[in-house]
C-alpha positions in Angstrom: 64.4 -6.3 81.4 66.2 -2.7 81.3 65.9 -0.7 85.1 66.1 2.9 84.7 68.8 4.6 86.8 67.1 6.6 89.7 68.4 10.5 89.5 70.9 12.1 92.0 69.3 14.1 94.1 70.4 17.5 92.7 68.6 16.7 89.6 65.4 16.2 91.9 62.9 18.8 91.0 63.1 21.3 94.2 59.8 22.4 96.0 58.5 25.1 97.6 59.5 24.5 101.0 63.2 23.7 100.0 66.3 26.5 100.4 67.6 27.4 97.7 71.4 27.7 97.9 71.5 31.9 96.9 69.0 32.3 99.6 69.9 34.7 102.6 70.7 32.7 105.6 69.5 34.5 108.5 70.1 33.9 112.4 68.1 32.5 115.0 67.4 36.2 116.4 67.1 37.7 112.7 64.4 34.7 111.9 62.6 35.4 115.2 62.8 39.1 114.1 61.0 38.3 110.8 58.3 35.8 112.4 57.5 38.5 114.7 57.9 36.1 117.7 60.6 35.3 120.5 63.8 33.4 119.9 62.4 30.4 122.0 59.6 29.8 119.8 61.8 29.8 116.9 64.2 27.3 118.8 61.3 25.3 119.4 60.6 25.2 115.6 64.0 23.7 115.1 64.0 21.2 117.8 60.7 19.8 117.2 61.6 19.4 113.1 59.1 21.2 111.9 61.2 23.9 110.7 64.5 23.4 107.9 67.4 24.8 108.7 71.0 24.2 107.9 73.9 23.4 110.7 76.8 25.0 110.1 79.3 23.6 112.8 77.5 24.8 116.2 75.7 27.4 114.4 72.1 27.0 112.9 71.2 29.1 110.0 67.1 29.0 108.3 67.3 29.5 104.7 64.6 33.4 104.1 63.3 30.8 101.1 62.0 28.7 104.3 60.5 31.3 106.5 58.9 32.6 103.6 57.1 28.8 102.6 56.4 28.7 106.4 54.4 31.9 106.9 52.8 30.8 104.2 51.6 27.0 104.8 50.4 28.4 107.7 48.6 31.5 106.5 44.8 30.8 107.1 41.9 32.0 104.7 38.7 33.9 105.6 36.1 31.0 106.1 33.1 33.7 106.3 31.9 33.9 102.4 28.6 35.8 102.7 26.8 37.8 105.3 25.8 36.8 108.7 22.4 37.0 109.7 23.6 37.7 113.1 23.4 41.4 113.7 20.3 42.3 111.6 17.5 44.9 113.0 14.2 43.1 112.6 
């Protein structure tokens, strides 16, 4: 019985939520700048995991690729498809 060789993981197909490595790495203040929030929720993001970023010594670093899948995982749609019937005059 032949076992296929599993790949390394740089030949792993990358998804959406994963930095690329020519992506703009942006500060805790500059990613807070972008989300439109203050640099404690952002730090919250990162301590509670549910945020990527990249440690660089003491520093931490969020990829722009990884805002940019956040805001938009967490972008929600309309739910209201037709009219209500609230509102009309009798």
């Amino acid at each position: 019985m032949r076992h296929t060789a599993i790949p390394h993981a740089s030949a792993q197909p990358r998804t959406a939520g994963e930095a690329n490595t020519t992506d703009r790495l942006l500060t805790v203040d500059e990613a807070a700048a972008r989300l439109g929030t203050g640099v404690r929720f952002v730090r919250r993001l990162i301590q509670e995991r549910r945020i990527r970023y990249v440690k660089l010594g003491k520093h931490v670093r969020i990829a722009d690729s990884v805002l940019t899948a956040y805001i938009v995982e967490r972008t929600v749609e309309p739910v209201r498809a037709r009219r209500s019937r609230y509102g009309v005059a009798a």
